[in-house]
C-alpha positions in Angstrom: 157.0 -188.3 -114.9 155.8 -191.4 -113.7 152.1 -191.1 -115.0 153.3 -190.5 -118.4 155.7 -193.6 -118.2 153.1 -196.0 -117.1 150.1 -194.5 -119.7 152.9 -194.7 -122.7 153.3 -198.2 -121.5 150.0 -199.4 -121.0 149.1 -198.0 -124.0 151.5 -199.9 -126.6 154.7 -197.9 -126.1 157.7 -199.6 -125.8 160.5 -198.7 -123.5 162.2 -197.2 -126.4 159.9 -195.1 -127.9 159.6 -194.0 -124.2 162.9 -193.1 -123.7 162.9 -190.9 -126.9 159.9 -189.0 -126.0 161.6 -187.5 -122.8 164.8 -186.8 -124.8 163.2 -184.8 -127.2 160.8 -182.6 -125.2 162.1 -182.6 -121.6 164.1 -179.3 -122.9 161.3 -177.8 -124.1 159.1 -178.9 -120.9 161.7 -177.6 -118.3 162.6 -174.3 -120.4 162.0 -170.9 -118.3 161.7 -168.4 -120.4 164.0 -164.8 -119.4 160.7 -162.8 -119.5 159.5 -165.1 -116.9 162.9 -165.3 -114.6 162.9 -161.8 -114.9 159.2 -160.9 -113.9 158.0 -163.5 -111.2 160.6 -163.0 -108.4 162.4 -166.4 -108.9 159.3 -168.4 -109.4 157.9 -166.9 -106.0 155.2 -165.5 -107.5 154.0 -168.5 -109.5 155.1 -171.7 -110.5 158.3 -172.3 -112.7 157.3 -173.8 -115.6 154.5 -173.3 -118.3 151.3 -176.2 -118.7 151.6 -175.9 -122.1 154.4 -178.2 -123.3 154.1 -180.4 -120.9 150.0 -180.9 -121.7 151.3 -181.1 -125.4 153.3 -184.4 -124.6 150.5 -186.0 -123.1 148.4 -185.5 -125.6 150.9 -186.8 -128.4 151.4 -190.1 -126.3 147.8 -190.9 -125.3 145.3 -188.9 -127.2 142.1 -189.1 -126.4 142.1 -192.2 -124.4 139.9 -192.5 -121.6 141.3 -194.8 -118.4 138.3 -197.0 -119.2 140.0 -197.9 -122.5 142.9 -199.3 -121.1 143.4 -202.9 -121.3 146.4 -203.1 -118.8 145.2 -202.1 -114.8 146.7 -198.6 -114.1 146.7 -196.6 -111.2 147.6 -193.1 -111.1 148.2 -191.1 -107.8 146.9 -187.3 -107.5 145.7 -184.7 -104.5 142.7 -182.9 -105.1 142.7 -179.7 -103.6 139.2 -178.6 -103.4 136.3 -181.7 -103.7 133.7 -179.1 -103.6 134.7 -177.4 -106.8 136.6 -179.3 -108.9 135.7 -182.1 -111.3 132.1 -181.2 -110.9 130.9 -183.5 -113.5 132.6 -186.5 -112.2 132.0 -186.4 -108.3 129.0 -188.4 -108.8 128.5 -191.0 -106.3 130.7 -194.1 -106.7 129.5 -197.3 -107.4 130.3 -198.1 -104.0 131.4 -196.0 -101.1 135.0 -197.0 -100.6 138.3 -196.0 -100.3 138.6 -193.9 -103.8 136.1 -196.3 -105.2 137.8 -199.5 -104.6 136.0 -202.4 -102.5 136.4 -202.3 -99.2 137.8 -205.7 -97.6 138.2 -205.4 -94.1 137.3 -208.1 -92.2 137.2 -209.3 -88.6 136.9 -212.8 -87.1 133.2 -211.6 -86.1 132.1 -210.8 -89.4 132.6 -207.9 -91.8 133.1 -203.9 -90.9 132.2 -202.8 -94.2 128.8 -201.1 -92.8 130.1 -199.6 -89.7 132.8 -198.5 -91.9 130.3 -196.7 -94.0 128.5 -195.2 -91.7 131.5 -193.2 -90.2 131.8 -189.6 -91.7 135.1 -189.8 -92.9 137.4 -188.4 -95.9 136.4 -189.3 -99.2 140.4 -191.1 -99.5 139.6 -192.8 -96.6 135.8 -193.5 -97.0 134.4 -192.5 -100.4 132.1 -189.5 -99.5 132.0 -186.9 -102.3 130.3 -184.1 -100.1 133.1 -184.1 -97.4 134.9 -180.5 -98.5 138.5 -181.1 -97.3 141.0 -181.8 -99.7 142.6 -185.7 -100.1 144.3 -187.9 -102.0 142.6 -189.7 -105.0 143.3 -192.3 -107.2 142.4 -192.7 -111.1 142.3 -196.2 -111.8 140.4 -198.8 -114.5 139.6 -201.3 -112.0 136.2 -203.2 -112.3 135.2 -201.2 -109.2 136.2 -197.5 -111.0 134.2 -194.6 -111.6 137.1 -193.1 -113.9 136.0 -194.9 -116.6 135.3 -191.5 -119.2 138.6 -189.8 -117.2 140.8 -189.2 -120.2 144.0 -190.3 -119.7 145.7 -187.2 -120.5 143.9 -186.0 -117.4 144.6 -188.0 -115.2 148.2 -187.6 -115.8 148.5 -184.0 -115.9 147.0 -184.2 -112.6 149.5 -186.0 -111.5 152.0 -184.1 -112.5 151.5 -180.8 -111.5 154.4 -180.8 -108.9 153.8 -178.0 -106.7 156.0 -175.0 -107.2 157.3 -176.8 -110.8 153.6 -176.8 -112.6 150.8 -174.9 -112.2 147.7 -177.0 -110.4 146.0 -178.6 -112.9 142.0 -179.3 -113.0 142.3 -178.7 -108.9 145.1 -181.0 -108.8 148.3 -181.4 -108.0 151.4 -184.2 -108.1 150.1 -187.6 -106.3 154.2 -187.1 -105.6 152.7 -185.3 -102.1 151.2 -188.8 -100.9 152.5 -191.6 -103.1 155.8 -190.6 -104.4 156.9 -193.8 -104.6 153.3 -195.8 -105.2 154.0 -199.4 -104.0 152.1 -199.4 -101.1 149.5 -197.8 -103.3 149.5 -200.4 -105.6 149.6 -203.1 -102.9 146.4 -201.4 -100.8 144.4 -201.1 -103.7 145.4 -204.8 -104.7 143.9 -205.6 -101.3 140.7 -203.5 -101.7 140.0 -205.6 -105.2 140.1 -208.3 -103.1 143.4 -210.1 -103.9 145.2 -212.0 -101.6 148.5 -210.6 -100.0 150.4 -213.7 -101.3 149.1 -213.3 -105.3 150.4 -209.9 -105.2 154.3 -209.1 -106.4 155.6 -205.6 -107.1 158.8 -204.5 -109.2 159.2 -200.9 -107.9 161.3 -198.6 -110.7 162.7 -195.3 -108.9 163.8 -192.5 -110.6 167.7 -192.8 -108.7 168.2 -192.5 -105.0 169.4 -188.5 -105.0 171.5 -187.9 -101.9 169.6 -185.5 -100.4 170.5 -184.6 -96.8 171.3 -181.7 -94.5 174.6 -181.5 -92.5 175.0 -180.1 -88.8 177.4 -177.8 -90.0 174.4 -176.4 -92.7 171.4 -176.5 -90.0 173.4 -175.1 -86.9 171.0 -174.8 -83.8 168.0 -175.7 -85.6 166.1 -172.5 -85.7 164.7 -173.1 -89.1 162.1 -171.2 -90.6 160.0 -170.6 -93.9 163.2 -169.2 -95.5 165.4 -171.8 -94.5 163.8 -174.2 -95.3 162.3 -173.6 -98.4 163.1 -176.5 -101.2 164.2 -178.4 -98.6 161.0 -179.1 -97.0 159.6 -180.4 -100.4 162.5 -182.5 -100.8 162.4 -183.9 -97.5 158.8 -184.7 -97.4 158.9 -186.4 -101.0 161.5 -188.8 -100.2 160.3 -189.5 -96.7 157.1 -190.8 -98.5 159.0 -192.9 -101.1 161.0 -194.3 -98.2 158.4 -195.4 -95.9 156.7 -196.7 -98.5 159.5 -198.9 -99.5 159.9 -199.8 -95.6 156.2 -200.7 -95.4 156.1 -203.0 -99.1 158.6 -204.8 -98.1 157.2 -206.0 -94.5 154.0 -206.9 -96.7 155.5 -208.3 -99.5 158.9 -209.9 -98.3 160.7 -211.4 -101.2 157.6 -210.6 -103.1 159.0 -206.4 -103.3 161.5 -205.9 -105.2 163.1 -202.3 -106.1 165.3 -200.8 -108.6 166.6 -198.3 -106.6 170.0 -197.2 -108.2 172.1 -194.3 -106.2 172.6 -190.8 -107.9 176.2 -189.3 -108.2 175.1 -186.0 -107.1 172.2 -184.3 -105.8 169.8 -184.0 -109.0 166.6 -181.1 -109.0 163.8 -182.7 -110.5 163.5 -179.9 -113.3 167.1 -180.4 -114.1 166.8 -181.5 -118.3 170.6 -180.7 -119.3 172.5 -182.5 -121.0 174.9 -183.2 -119.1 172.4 -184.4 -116.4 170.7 -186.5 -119.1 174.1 -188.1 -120.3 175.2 -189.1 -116.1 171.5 -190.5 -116.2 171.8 -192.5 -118.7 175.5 -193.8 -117.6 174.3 -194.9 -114.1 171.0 -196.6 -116.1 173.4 -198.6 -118.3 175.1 -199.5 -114.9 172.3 -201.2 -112.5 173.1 -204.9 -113.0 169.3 -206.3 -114.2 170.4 -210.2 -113.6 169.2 -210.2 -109.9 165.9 -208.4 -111.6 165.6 -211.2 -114.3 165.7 -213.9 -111.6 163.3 -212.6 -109.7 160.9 -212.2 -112.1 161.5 -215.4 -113.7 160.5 -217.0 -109.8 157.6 -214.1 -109.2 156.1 -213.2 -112.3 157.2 -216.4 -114.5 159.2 -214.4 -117.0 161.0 -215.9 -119.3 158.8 -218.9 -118.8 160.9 -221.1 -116.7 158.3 -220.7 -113.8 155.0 -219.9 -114.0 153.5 -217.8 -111.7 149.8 -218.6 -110.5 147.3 -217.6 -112.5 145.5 -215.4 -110.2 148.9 -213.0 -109.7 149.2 -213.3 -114.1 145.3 -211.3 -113.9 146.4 -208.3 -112.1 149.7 -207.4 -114.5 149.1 -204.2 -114.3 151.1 -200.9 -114.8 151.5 -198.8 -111.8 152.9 -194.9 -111.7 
C-alpha cells in the first residue's frame, strides 16, 4: 500500500482523494473468488489474490508516469528475485557503481574508500554490480544519481507490492515489505548516499497501526516449531522485526529529528483484511491519534506553518518516501 500512497501523493493527489481510492477498490483488490478457494488448496498452491485489480488501481492513479517525471523525490522499496533475468532492458550499467545507483559517501580520516569499495565483488544492493546473479534488495528512485528515470511508476509500485503469498511476483519482484517494511532507514541511507548531511535530514514516519502480533508460551509450548507451525507467523514476525529495528536504528540517527506516527491496533489485523467492519475500527482509531504533538514538530523540523523555517538545504530534499 505504501508505494501507491506515496506515487498518488507525489503525483498531485490529495490525502482525500487518497483515502477514497482505497475505499472503493480495496474490496475488489482483496476479493478471492470461491472457484479459486475451492481449487488452490487454501492459497497453497499459489498466491491469494489476483494482479489484475490491483494493477488496474495503479494505473488509474499514475498512468503512464515514468519516476523520472516526478517532481517530488520518491523512493520505492522492492526485492528482485532473479538479476539475471528480469528487467533485462533496464540492467544497464548505472551511472555510477553504487549502492542501487546512489553516490557512495563513505569516507575516512585518510581519504575516500569509494575505489576500494568498487573494486570489491559485492551484491549489486550493496555495490551496484548488475552481473552478480543472487537476488537483493533494489530501490526505484528519481534522484539526480537514478538510472529509473523511464521506470514507469506503475511499475515500480506493483513491484513493490507483490507481498509474497498475497500477490503474485510481479516483473521478478516482490514487496520491498521483505527488507524495508517500514523505510526510514531507507530513506535516511539514501539521504546520506546523495550526499546530505545527517543533521539536514528529518523524517515523519506514517505506519499503517502497530498490530499486536505476538506468540504466547502457552501457544508455542517446548518450541519444536516447524514449517507447519509456523506458517503466517514467520512472515509476520519477520515484517515487523524489520519495521521495528528500523525505527530503533532512525531514531539513534536522527534523535528528535525521527518522528513516528505509530498508533496501536485494537486487535490483531491480516493485511488482506478489506471488511467493513475492519475499515470502520480503522478509521475510528485514525480520527483518534492526537496530530498536535505532529504539528509542533513539524512547525520546529520542517517550518510548517511558517513559524520556523527550516534550512534551506533540508526544504530541497521534501520528498515522498513509501
Amino acid at each position: 500500500a505504501g508505494s501507491f500512497n506515496v506515487s498518488a501523493l507525489a503525483t498531485g493527489r490529495t490525502p482525500t482523494e487518497l483515502l477514497n481510492i482505497w475505499l472503493n477498490n480495496a474490496a475488489n483488490i482483496f476479493h478471492e473468488s470461491y472457484w479459486k478457494r475451492t481449487t488452490t488448496m487454501d492459497n497453497t498452491l499459489s498466491a491469494a489474490f489476483d494482479a489484475a485489480p490491483i494493477r488496474d488501481m495503479a494505473i488509474s492513479i499514475v498512468g503512464q508516469t515514468t519516476l523520472g517525471q516526478v517532481k517530488k523525490k520518491i523512493l520505492i522499496p522492492a526485492f528482485n528475485l532473479d538479476p539475471s533475468s528480469t528487467r533485462k532492458e533496464e540492467q544497464k550499467a548505472t551511472k555510477s557503481d553504487t549502492i542501487s545507483g546512489l553516490k557512495p559517501p563513505i569516507t575516512t580520516a585518510t581519504g575516500d574508500l569509494t575505489q576500494q569499495l568498487l573494486r570489491m565483488r559485492i551484491p549489486r544492493a550493496c555495490g551496484g554490480w548488475s552481473d552478480d546473479p543472487r537476488w537483493f534488495p533494489e530501490y526505484f528512485h528519481n534522484f539526480d544519481s537514478s538510472d529509473n528515470a523511464d521506470t514507469l511508476l506503475a511499475d515500480a509500485c506493483l513491484r513493490s507490492a507483490a507481498a509474497p503469498t498475497y500477490f503474485p511476483i510481479y516483473q521478478g519482484y516482490v514487496d520491498g515489505g521483505v527488507f524495508a517494511n517500514n523505510p526510514s532507514l531507507a530513506a535516511i541511507t539514501s539521504c546520506i548516499c546523495e550526499g546530505v548531511q545527517l543533521s539536514d535530514i528529518c523524517v515523519l514516519s506514517l505506519s499503517t497501526g502497530n498490530n499486536p502480533h505476538h506468540i504466547p508460551k502457552e501457544m508455542f509450548g517446548d518450541g519444536n516449531w516447524g514449517v507447519y507451525q509456523w506458517g503466517m507467523n514467520l512472515i509476520n514476525l519477520l515484517m515487523d522485526s524489520t519495521s521495528c529495528a528500523a525505527t530503533h536504528q532512525s531514531a539513534c540517527l536522527l534523535g528528535e529529528q525521527f518522528y513516528r506516527i505509530d498508533p496501536r491496533l485494537t486487535s490483531d489485523i491480516d493485511l488482506a483484511d478489506s471488511s467493513a467492519a475492519t475499515i470502520d475500527m480503522l478509521l475510528k482509531i485514525a480520527s483518534e491519534v492526537d496530530l498536535e504533538p505532529v504539528v509542533e514538530w513539524l512547525k520546529i523540523y520542517w517550518g510548517s506553518g511558517g513559524e520556523t523555517s527550516a534550512p534551506k538545504e533540508r526544504l530541497e530534499y521534501d520528498w515522498m518516501l513509501l
